[in-house]
C-alpha positions as CSV (number, residue, x, y, z in Angstrom):
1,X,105.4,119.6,121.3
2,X,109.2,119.3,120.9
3,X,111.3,121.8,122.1
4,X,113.4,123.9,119.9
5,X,116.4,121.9,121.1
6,X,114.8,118.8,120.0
7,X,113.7,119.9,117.0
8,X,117.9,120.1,116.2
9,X,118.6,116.6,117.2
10,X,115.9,115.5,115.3
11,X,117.2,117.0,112.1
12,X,120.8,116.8,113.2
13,X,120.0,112.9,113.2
14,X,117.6,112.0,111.1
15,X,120.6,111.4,108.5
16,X,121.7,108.7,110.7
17,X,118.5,107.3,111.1
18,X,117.2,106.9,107.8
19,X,120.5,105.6,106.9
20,X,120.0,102.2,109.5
21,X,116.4,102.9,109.4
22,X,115.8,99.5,107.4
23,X,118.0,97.6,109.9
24,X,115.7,99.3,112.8
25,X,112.6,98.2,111.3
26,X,114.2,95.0,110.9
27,X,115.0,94.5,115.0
28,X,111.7,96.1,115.9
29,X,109.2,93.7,114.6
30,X,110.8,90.6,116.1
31,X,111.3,92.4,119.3
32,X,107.8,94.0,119.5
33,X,106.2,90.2,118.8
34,X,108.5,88.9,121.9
35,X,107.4,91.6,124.3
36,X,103.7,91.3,123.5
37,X,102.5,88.9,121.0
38,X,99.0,89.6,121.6
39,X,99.7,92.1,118.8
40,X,101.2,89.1,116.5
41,X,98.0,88.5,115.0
42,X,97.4,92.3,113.5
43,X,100.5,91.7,111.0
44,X,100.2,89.0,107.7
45,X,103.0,87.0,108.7
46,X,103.8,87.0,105.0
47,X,104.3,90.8,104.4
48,X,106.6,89.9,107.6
49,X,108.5,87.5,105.6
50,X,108.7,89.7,102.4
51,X,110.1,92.7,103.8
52,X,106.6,94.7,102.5
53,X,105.9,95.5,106.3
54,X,109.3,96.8,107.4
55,X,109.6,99.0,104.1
56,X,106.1,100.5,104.8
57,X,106.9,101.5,108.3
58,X,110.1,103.1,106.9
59,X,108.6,105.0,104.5
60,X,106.1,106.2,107.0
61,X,108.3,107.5,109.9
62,X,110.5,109.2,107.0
63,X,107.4,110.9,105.0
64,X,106.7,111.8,108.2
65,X,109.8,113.3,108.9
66,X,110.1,115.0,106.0
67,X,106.8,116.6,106.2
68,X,106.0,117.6,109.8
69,X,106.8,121.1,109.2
70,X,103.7,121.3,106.9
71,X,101.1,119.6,108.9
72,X,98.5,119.2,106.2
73,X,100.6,118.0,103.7
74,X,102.1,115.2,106.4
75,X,97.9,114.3,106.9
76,X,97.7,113.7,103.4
77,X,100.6,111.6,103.3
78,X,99.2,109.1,106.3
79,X,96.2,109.1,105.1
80,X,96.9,105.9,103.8
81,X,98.6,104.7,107.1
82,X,95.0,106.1,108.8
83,X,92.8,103.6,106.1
84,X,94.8,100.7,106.9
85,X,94.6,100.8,111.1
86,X,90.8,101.6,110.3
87,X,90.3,98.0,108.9
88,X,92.3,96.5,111.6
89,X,90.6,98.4,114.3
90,X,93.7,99.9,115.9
91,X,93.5,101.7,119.4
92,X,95.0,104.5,121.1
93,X,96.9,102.0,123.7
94,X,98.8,99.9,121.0
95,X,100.6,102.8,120.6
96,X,102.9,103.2,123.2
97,X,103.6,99.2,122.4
98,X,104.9,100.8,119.2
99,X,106.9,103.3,120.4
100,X,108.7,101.5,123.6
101,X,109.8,98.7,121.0
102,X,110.6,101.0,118.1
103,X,112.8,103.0,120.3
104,X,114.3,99.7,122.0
105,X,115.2,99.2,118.5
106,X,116.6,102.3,117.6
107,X,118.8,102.1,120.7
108,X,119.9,98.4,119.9
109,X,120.7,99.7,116.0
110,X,122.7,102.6,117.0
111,X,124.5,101.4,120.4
112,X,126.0,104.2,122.3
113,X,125.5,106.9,119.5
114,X,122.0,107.1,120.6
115,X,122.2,109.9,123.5
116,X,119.8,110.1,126.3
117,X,118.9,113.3,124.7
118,X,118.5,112.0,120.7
119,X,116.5,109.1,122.6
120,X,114.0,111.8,124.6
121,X,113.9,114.1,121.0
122,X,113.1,111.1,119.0
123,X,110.5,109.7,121.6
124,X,109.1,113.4,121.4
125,X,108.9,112.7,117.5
126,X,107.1,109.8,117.7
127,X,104.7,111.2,120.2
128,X,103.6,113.6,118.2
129,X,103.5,110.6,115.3
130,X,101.0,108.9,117.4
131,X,99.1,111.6,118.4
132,X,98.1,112.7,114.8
133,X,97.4,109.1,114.0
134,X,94.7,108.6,117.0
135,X,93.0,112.3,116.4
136,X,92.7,111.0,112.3
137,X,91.4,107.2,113.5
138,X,89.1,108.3,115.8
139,X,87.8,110.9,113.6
140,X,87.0,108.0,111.3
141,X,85.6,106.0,113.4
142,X,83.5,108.4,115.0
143,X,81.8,109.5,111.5
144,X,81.7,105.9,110.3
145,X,79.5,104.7,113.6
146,X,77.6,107.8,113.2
147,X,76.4,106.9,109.5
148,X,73.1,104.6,109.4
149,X,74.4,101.2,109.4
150,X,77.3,102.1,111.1
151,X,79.0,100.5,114.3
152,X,82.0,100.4,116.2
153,X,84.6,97.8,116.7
154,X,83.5,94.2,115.8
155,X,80.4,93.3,114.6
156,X,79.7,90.0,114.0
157,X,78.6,89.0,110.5
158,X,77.1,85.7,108.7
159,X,78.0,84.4,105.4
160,X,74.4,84.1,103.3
161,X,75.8,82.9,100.0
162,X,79.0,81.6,98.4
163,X,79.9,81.9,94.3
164,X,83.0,80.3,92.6
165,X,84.0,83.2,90.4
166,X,87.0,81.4,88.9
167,X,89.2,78.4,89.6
168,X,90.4,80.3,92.3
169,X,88.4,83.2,93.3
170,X,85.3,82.7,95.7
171,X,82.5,85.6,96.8
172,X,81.3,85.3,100.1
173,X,78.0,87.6,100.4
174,X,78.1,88.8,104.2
175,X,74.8,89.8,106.3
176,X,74.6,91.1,110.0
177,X,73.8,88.5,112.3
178,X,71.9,91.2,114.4
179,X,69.4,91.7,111.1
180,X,69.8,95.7,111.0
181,X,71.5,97.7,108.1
182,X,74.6,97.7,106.9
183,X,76.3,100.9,106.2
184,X,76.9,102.2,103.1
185,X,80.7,102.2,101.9
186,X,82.5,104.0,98.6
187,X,83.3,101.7,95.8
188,X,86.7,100.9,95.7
189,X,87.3,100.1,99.4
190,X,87.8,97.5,101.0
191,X,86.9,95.8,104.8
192,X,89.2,94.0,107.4
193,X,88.2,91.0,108.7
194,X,88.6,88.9,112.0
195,X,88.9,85.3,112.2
196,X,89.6,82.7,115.2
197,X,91.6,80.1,113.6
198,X,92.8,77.2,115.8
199,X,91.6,79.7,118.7
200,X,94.4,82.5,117.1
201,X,92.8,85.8,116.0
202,X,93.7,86.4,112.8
203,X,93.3,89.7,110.6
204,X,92.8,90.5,106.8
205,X,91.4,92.9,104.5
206,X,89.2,92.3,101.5
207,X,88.2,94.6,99.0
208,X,84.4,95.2,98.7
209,X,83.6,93.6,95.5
210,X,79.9,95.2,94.8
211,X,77.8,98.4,95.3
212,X,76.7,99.6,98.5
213,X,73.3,98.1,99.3
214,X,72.5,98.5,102.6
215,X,72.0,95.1,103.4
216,X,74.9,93.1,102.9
217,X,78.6,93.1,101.8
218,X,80.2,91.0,99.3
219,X,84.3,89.8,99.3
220,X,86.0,87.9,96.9
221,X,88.8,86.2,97.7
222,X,91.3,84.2,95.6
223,X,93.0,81.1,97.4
224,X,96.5,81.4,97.8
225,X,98.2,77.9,98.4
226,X,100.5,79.7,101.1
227,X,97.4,81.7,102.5
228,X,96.6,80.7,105.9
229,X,93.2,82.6,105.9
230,X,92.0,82.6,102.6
231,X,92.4,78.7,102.7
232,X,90.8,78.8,105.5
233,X,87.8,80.5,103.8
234,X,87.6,78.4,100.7
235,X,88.3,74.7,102.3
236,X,86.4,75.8,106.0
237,X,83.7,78.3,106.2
238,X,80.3,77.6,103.9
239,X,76.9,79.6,104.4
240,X,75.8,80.2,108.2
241,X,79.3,80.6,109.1
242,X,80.2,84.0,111.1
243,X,83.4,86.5,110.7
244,X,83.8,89.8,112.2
245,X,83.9,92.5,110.4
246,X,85.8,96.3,111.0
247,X,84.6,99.3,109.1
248,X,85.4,99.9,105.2
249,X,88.4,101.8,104.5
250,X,90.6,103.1,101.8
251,X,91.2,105.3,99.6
252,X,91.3,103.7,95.9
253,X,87.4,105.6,95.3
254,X,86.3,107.4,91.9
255,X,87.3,111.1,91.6
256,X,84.4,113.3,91.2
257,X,84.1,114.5,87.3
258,X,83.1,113.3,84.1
259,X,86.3,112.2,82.4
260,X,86.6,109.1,80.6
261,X,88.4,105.9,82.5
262,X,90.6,103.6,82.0
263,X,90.4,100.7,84.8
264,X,93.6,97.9,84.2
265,X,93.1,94.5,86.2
266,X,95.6,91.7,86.9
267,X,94.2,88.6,88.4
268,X,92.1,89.2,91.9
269,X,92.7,92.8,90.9
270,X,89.3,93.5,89.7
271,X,87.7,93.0,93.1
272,X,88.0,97.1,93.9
273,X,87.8,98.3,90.5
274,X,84.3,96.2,89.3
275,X,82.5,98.6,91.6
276,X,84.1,101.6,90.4
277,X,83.1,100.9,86.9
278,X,79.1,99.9,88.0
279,X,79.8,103.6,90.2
280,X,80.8,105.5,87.0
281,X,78.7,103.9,84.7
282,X,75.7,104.9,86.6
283,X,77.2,108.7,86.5
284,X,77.1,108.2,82.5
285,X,80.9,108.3,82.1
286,X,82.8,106.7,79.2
287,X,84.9,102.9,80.7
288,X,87.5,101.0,79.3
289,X,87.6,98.1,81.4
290,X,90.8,95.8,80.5
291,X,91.5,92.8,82.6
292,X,94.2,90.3,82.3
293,X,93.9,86.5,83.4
294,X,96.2,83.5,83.0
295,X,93.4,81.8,81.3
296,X,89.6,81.1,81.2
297,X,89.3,79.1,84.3
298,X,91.3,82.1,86.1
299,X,88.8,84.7,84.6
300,X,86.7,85.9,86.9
301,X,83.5,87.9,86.9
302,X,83.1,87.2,83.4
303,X,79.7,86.6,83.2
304,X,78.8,90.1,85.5
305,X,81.2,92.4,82.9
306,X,79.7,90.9,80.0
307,X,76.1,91.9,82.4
308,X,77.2,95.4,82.4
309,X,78.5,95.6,78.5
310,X,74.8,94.9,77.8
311,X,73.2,97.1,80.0
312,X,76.0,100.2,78.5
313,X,76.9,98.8,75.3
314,X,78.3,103.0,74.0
315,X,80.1,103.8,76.9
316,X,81.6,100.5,78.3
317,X,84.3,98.4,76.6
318,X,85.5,95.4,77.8
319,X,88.9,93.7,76.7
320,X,90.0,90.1,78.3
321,X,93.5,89.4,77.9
322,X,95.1,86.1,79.0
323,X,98.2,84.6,79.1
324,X,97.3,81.0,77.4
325,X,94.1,80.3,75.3
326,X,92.1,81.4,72.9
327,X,89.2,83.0,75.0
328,X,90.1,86.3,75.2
329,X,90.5,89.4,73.2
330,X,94.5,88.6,73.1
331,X,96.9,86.3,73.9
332,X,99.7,86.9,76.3
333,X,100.5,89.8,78.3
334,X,99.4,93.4,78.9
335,X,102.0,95.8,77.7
336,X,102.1,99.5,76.6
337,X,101.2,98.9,72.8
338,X,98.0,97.5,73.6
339,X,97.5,100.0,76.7
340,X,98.0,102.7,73.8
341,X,95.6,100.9,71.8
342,X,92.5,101.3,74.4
343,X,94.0,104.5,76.4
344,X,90.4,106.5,76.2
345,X,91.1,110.3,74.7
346,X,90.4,113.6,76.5
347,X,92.9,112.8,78.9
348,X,91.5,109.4,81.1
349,X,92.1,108.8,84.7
350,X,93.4,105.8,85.5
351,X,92.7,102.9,87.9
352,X,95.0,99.6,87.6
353,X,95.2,97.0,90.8
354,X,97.0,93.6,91.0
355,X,100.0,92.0,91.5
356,X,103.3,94.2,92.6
357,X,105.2,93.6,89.6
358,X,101.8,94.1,87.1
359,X,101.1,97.2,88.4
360,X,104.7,98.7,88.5
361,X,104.8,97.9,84.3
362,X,101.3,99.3,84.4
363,X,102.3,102.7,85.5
364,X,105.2,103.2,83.6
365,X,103.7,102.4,80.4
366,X,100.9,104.8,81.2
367,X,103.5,107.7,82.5
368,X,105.2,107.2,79.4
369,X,101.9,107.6,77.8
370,X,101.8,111.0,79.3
371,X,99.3,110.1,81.9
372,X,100.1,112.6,84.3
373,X,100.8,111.2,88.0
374,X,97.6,112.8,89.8
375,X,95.3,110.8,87.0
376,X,96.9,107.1,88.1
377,X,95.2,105.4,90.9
378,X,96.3,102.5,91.8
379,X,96.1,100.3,95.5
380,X,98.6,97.9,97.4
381,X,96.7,94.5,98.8
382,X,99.3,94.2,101.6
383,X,101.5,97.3,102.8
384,X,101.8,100.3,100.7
385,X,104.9,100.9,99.2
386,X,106.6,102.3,96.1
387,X,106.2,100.8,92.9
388,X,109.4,100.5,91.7
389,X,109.6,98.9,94.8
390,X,109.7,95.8,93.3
């Protein structure tokens, strides 16, 4: 607990900090990888080079911050923070790592302004950070090994069966290689995943792309020319290959009651959200599914929504839009007109996942639809951050 005198540096400097707090994040990183890069392999070197990581850990050391005074507020906040170190299997020892880089940082960033007493109040901070982090992990990985199914840690598991989906978007159907059951997980989430590639561990996470079924999960993954692991998956691994999976996390899952929904696609996108619609259409709600592709040979899952439009022909519509082509519903982009045109009465929630920039124009169209902020859900692929963001 930080003392009261603490407690005055911290909000004395936090000004200061969130001011070069980018620039921190910015040293920490490259300084945490030279000091021990056995931790290298838990960050997409990517999101490195984008920024997307360094914003994220920004934003969360300032919500936290912010909201530490009202402790269940600042747990809903991290929630997010918690789903994401679930799929990568984080551990109560990485965190010191964290903090004796992040404060090396600090100190490098500020210079002599950095007291040994802001230095101790600020280490206090991020004590307590850490502390609330581990107690919410564990927690979750406790009642996730508890469930039938359910392990802890790695478990090793061995691709059954493979399905082109699109031009560029593969399934990989994924069975334990011990034979027992797989636990169940919530629609919408998704699973990380270890590889060894050129003897490197490497880690990712892929959203769950089917129903729970106690047997197996399925991934989809789209090949990304500059993507070091899903290449690896589409051009190396085949059935009888084995991965290692972590448990299911996230929070992108259906909110209990019987309101229509309105679920908004770009791309690889619909990997998270075609479960959600199989979840709610088996509840009996009301779906507007709208996906948008560049073209056919990009359209994925066609063949598995048209499946479902059969099987609920009154209570789900499916609309295809893509860029080029005349295979869809219509031609070009998604925009706010034709979101008005399928936006469901009685006041919808609303799910939308893909690219940054897609889902930023998705949510303001719908805000300026008067969808109300607690009824859009929507989920980052890499770090979380802002949508305006981009």
């Amino acid at each position: 607990m930080l003392t009261q005198q603490q407690e005055q540096l911290i909000e004395a400097t936090a000004p200061v900090v969130a001011q070069h707090l980018d620039a921190i994040t910015q040293r920490f990183y490259p300084l945490m990888f030279a000091r021990y890069p056995e931790v290298a392999s838990l960050f997409n070197a990517a999101h490195q080079q984008s920024g997307a990581q360094q914003r994220a850990l920004a934003g969360a050391v300032l919500a936290y911050v912010q909201l530490r005074q009202d402790p269940a507020r600042a747990r809903e906040v991290l929630a997010t923070v918690v789903e994401k170190h679930v799929s990568l299997g984080i551990q109560p020892d990485q965190y010191p790592i964290v903090g004796e880089c992040l404060m090396a940082a600090i100190g490098e960033e500020l210079g002599d302004a950095l007291t040994p007493e802001i230095a101790a109040a600020w280490t206090a901070l991020y004590d307590e950070l850490a502390g609330l982090l581990i107690e919410l992990e564990e927690r979750r990985y406790r009642a996730f090994a508890e469930q039938p199914g359910g392990w802890r840690g790695l478990r090793r598991f061995r691709i059954a069966t493979t399905r082109q989906e699109s031009a560029v978007i593969r399934s990989f159907v994924l069975e334990p290689e011990d034979g027992g059951p797989v636990a169940d997980h919530q629609p919408g989430q998704y699973i990380g995943v270890r590889l060894d590639i050129n003897g490197e561990p490497v880690y990712r996470h892929y959203s769950l792309s089917d129903l729970p079924n106690g047997r197996t999960y399925r991934i989809s993954i789209k090949r990304e020319v500059e993507g070091r692991v899903s290449r690896h998956f589409h051009d190396e691994l085949d059935v009888g290959d084995v991965v290692n999976l972590l448990p299911p996390a996230g929070e992108l899952t259906l909110q209990q009651g019987n309101e229509p929904l309105l679920l908004v696609s770009g791309g690889v996108g619909q990997t998270p959200l075609l479960p959600l619609a199989r979840q709610a259409l088996a509840q009996g709600r009301q779906v507007v599914y709208l996906h948008a592709a560049l073209d056919a040979r990009h359209h994925a899952f066609r063949e598995e929504v048209d499946a479902l439009c059969q099987a609920h022909p009154s209570r789900l519509k499916a609309v295809a839009i893509h860029e080029h082509g005349d295979e869809a519903d219509h031609r070009g982009r998604l925009d706010r007109e034709l979101l008005r045109s399928y936006l469901p009465e009685s006041n919808p929630r609303c799910y939308f996942v893909g690219p940054q920039g897609f889902m930023s124009a998705v949510d303001q169209a719908l805000a300026e639809l008067g969808i109300e902020a607690d009824r859009r859900h929507f989920e980052h692929f890499g770090p979380s951050r802002p949508l305006d963001a981009a």
